[in-house]
C-alpha positions as CSV (number, residue, x, y, z in Angstrom):
1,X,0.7,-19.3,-24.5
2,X,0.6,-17.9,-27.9
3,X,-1.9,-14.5,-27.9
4,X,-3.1,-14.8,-31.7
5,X,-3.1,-18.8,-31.2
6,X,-5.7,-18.5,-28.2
7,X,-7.5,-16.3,-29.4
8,X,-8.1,-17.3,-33.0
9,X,-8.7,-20.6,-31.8
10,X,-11.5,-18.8,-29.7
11,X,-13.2,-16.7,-32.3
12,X,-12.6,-19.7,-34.8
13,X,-13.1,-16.9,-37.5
14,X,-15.5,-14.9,-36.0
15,X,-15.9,-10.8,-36.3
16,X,-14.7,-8.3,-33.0
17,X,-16.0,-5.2,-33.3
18,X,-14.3,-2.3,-31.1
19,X,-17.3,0.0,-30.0
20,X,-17.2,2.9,-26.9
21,X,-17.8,1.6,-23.5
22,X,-21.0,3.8,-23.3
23,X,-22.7,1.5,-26.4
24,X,-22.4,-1.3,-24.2
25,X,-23.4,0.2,-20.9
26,X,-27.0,1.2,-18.9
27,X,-28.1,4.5,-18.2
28,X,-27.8,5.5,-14.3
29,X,-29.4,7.7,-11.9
30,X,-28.7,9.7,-8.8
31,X,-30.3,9.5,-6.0
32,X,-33.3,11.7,-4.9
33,X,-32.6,12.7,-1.0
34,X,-36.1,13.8,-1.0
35,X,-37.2,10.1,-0.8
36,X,-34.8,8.9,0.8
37,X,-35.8,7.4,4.1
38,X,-33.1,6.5,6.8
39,X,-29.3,6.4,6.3
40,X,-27.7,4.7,3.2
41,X,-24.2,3.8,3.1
42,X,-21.7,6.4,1.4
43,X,-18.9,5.3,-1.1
44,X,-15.7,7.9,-1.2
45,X,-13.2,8.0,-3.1
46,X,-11.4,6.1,0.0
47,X,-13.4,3.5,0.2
48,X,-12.0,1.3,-2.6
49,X,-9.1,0.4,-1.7
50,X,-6.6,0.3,-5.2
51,X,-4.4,-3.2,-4.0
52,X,-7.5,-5.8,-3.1
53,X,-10.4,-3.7,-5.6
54,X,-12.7,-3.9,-2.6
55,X,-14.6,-1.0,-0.4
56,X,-12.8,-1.6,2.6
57,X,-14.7,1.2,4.8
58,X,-17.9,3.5,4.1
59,X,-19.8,6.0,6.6
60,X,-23.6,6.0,6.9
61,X,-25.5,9.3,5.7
62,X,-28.2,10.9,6.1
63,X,-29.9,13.6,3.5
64,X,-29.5,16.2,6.5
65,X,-25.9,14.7,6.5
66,X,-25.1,13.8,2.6
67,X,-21.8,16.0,1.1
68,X,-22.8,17.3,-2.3
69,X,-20.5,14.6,-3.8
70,X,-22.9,11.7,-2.3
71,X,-24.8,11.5,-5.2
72,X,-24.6,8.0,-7.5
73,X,-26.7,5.2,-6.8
74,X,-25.4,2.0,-7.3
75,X,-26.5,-1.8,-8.0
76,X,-25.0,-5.2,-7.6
77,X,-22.1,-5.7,-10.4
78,X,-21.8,-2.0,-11.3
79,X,-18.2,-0.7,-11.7
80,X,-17.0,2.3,-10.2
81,X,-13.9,3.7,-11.5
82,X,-12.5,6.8,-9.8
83,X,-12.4,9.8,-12.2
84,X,-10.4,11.9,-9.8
85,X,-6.5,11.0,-9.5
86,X,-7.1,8.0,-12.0
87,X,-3.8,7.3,-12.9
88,X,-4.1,5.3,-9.2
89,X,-6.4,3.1,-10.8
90,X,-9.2,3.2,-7.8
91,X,-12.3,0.8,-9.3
92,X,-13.9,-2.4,-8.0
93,X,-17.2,-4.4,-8.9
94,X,-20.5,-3.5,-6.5
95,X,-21.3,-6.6,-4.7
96,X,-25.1,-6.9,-3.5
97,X,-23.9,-5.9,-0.2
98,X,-23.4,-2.8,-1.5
99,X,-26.6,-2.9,-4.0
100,X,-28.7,0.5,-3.4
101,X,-26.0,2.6,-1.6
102,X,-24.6,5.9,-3.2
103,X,-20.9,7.0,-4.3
104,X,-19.3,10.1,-4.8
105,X,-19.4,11.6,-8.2
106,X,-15.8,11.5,-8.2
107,X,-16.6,7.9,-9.9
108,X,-17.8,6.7,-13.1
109,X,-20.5,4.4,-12.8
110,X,-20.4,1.7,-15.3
111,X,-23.5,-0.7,-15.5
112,X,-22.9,-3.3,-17.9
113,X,-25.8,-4.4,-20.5
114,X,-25.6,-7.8,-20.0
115,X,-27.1,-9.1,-23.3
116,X,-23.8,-7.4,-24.5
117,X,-20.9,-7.4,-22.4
118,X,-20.0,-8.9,-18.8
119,X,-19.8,-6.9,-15.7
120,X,-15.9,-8.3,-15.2
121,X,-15.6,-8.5,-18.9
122,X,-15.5,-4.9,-18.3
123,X,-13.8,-5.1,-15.0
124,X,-10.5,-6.7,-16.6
125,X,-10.5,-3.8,-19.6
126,X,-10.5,-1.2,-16.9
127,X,-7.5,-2.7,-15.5
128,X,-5.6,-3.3,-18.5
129,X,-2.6,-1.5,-19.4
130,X,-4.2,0.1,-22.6
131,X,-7.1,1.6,-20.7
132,X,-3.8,3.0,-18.1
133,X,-2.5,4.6,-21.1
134,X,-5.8,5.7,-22.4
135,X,-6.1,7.7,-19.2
136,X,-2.9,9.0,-19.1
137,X,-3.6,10.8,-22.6
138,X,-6.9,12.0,-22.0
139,X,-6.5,13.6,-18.1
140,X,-6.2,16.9,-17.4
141,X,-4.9,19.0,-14.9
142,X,-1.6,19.1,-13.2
143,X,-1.8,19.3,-9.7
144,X,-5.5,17.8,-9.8
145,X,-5.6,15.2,-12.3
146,X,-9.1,14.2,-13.7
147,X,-11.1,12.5,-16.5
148,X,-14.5,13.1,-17.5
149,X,-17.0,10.7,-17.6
150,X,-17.5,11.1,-21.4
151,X,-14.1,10.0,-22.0
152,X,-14.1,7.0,-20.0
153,X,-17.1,5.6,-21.8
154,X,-15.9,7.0,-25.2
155,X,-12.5,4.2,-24.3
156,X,-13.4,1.2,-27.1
157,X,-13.5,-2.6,-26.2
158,X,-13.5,-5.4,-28.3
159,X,-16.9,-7.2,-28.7
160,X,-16.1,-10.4,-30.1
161,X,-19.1,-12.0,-32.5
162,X,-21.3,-9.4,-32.4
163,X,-23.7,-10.8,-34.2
164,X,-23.7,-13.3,-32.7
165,X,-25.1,-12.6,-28.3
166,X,-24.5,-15.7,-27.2
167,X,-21.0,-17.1,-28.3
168,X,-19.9,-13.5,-28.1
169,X,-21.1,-13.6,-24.2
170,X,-19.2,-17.1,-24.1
171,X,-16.1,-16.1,-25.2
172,X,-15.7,-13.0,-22.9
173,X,-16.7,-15.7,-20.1
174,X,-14.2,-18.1,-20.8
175,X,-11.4,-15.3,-20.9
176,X,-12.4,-13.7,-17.6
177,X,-12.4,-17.5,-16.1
178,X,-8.9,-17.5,-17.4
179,X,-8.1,-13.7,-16.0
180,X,-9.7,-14.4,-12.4
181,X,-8.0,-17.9,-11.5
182,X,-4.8,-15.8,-12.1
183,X,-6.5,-13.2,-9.7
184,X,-7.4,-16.2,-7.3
185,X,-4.1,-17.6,-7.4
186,X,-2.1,-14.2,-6.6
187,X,-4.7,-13.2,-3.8
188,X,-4.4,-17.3,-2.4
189,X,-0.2,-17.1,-2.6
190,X,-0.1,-13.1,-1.2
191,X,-2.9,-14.3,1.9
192,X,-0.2,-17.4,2.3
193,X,3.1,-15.3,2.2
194,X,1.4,-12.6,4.5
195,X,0.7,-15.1,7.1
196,X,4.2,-16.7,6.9
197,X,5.7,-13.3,7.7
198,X,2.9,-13.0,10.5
199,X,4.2,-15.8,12.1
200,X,8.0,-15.2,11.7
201,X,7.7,-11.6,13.0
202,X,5.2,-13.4,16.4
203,X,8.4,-16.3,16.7
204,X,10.9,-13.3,16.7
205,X,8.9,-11.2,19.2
206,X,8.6,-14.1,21.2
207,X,12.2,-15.2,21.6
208,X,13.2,-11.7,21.8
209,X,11.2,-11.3,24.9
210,X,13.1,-14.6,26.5
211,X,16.7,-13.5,25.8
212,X,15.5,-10.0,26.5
213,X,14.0,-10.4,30.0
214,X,16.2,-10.3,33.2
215,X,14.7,-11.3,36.6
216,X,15.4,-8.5,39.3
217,X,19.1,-8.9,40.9
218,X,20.4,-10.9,37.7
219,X,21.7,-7.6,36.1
220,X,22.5,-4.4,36.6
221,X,19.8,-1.7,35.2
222,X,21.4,1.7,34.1
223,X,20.0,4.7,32.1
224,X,21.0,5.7,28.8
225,X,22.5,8.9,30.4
226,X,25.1,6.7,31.8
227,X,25.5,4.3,28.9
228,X,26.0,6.8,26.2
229,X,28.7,9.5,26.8
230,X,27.3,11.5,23.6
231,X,23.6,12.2,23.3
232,X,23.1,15.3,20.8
233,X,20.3,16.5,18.6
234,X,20.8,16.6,14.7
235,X,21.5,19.8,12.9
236,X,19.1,20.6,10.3
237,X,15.7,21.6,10.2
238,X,13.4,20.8,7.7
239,X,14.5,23.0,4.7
240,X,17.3,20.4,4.7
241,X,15.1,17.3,3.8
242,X,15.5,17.1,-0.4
243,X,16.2,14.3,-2.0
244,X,20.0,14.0,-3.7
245,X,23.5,14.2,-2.6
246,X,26.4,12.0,-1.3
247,X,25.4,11.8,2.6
248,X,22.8,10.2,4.6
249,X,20.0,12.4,6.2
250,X,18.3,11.0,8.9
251,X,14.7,12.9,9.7
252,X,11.9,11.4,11.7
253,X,10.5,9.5,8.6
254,X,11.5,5.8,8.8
255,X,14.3,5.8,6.0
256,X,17.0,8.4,5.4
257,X,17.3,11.2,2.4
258,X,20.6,11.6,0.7
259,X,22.0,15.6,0.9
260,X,25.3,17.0,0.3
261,X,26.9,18.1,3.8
262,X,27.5,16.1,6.8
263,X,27.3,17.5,10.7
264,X,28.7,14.1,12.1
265,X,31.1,10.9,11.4
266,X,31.1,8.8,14.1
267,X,29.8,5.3,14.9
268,X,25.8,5.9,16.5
269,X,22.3,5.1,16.6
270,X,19.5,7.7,15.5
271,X,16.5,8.0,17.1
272,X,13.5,10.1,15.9
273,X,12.7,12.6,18.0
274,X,8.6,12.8,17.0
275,X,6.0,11.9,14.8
276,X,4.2,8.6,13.3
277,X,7.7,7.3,13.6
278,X,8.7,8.6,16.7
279,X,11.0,6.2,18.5
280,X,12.3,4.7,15.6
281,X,15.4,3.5,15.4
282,X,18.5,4.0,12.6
283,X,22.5,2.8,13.0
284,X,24.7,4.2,10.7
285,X,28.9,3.9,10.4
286,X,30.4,6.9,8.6
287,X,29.6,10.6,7.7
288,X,25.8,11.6,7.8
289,X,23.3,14.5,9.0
290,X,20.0,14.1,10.8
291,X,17.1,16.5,11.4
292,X,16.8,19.0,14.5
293,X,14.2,16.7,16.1
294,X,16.6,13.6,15.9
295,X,18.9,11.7,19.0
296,X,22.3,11.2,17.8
297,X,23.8,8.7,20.4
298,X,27.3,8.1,20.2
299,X,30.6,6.6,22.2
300,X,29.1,3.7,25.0
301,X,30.7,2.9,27.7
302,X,32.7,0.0,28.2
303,X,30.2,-2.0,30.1
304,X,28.0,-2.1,26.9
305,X,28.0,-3.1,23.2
306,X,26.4,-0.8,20.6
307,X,24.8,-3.5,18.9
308,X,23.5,-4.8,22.4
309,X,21.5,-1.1,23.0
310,X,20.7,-1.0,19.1
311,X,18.4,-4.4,19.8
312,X,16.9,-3.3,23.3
313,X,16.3,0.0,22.0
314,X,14.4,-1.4,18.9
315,X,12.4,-3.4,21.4
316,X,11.1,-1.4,24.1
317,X,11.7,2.5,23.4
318,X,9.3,3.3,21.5
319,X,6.5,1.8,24.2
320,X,8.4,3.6,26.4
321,X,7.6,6.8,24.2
322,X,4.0,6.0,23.9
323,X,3.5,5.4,27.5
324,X,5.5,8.7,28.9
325,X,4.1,11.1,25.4
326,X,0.7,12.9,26.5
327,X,-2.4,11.9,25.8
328,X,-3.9,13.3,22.4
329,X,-1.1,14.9,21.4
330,X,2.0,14.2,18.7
331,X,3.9,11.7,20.2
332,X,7.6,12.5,21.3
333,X,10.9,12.1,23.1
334,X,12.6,15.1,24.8
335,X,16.0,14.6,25.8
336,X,15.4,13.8,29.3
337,X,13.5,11.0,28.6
338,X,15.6,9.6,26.6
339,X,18.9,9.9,29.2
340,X,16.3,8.4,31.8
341,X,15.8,5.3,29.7
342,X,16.8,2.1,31.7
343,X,18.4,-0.6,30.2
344,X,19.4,-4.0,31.7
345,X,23.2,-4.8,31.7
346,X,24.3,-8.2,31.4
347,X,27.9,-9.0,30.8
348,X,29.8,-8.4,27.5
349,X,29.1,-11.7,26.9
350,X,26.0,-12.5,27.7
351,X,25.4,-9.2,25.5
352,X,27.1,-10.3,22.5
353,X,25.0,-14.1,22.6
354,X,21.8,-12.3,23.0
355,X,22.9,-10.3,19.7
356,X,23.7,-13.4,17.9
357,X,20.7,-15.2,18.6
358,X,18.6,-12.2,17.9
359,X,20.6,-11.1,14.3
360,X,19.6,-14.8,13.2
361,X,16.2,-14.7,13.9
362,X,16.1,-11.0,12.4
363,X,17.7,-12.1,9.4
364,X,15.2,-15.1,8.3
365,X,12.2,-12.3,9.0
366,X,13.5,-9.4,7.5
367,X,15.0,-12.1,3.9
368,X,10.9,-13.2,4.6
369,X,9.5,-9.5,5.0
370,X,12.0,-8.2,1.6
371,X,10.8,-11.1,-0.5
372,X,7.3,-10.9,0.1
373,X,6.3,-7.6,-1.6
374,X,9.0,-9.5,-4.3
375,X,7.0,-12.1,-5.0
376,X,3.8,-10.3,-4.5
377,X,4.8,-8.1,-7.6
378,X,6.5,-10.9,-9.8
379,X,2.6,-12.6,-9.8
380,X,1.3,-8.9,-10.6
381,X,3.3,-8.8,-13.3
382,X,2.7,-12.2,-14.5
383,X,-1.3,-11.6,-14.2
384,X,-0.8,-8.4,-16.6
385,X,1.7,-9.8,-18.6
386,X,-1.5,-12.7,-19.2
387,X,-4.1,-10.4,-18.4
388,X,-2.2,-8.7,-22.1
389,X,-2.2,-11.4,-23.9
390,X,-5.4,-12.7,-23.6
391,X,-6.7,-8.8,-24.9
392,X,-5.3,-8.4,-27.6
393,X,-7.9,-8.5,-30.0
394,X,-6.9,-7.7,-33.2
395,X,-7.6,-4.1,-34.3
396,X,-9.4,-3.4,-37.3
397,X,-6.3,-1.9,-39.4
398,X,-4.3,-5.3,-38.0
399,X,-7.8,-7.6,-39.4
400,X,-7.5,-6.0,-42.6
């Protein structure tokens, strides 16, 4: 597709004007708690969620229980942009569900005049990579980045024919129809790829419980203080967690930093010790370091493979970890725990087909789970790389 083709074709000659958002917006209002009766829905700066451009959650208010921030009213096909942080790009079109609530003043509240502009004509400006850099030039503050109302509305659009209501009103329609089938089509392939990998990940739990379950008597059932000749704690504490260096740091976060000293080189699994990611699980072959409040477990025994307790360790310690923690508080491991772990154990054999099976199916999800985000961004990418094209009006230095 050819930008100036397109689009010259579609203005067949016709005037764009570039004007300030706030000549082709409505004048809002806040709301008066005063006479206000009953709860209203409240719109935070969380509720818009920046991947899908939809409120995913709000909390009903009161005026006894309204923050000071709850203070914008909002109507079907108004677009709030978030003002605070708005490099994240945080915006979405009201929908008449949402059609009288109120939103935090941390947005800008954009109400399209419609004998003008669009509502999504404006939507798909917002987005657009020259608003992004708009906003990158105009924030302020460094550890609290902000923009002002005033200078999102002073950003200029193009208002193709302006004299001109109607086709001018056609024009911007046909482009959206253009920009929101791309929008369709990434939301339709992501929704299709998601539940692919649903489905992979429920096979691979599923076979994993068959070749993972043992009735009583088949096999043998032994701790992890009897199947692991070294269980030690890591060495650092959390000054040690900065990003750089040569070696691996393992912490209780799900992927390792890099730093510049290793404590161990041996052969082990890591298991962290606490937190959101307690019980999760790490192998690693070489020279590394790991956080205090991480289980280095190293040298099995004969009678068991390490890549036999790497897969029934992912499987069923950390339940084990949320069943034993106590209720309400951080989740955790201490050491006995973890050498009072049982694990089933089948022959060398039997261990070693239970891994192969289990690597294969492991390998198909995880190529499934790396490509998806993948894809998912290659579409994003080709939706702004259209999204692009079909903006770009000419300016009125490139016109003249």
């Amino acid at each position: 597709m050819s930008n100036r083709g397109f689009l010259e074709r579609l203005l067949n000659g016709a005037a764009v004007d570039w004007v300030p958002i706030s000549e082709v917006t409505l004048q809002t209002r806040n709301i008066r708690w005063g006479e206000v009766d009953g709860p209203v829905r409240y719109i935070d700066l969380t509720s818009v969620d920046i991947k899908t451009r939809t409120i995913t959650e709000t909390k009903e208010i009161t005026a006894d229980t309204a923050p000071s921030r709850a203070q914008k009213l909002v109507e079907t096909n108004d677009l709030i942009f978030a003002t605070t942080r708005p490099a994240q790009q945080r915006y979405c079109l009201i929908g008449s569900d949402f059609s009288g609530e109120v939103a935090s003043t941390g947005y800008c509240v954009l109400r399209a005049d419609q004998t003008a502009v669009l509502p999504k004509w404006l939507l798909h400006w917002i987005g657009s990579r020259e608003f992004k850099q708009y906003v990158e030039e105009h924030q302020s503050g460094a550890a609290y980045p902000a923009i002002s109302d005033g200078k999102v509305k002073a950003f200029q659009i193009p208002i193709p024919c302006p004299e001109d209501p109607e086709k001018s009103l056609a024009i911007q329609a046909e482009i959206v129809r253009i920009l929101d089938s791309f929008t369709e089509l990434t939301a339709e392939l992501t929704a299709e790829l998601t539940a692919e990998l649903k489905a992979r990940k429920q096979q691979y739990n599923h076979y994993r419980e068959q070749v993972l379950s043992f009735e009583d008597g088949d096999v043998e059932w032994k701790t992890l203080g009897e199947l692991v000749n070294t269980i030690k704690t890591g060495k650092l504490n959390a000054n040690a967690m900065t990003e750089g260096g040569q070696y691996p740091f393992f912490t209780c976060d799900a992927n390792p930093f890099r730093i510049d000293t290793f404590a161990f080189d041996t052969e082990a699994i890591i298991v962290s010790g606490n937190g959101s990611q307690v019980g999760h699980i790490n192998y690693y072959k070489g020279k590394f370091n790991a956080y205090q409040r991480t289980y280095i477990l190293a040298d099995t025994a004969e009678t068991v493979s390490i890549a036999f307790l790497l897969t029934y360790l992912k499987a069923y310690l950390r339940p084990y970890i949320m069943q034993h923690s106590k209720k309400g508080s951080v989740p955790y491991i201490t050491m006995p725990m973890l050498q009072g772990f049982k694990v089933p154990v089948p022959s060398t054999e039997e261990q070693d087909r239970i891994v192969a099976i289990l690597d294969k199916f492991d390998t198909l999800t995880t190529s499934l789970s790396e490509g998806l985000p993948r894809e998912i961004k290659l579409r994003q990418q080709q939706y702004e790389y259209y999204r692009d094209l079909l903006l770009s009006f000419p300016k009125p230095e490139e016109a003249a």
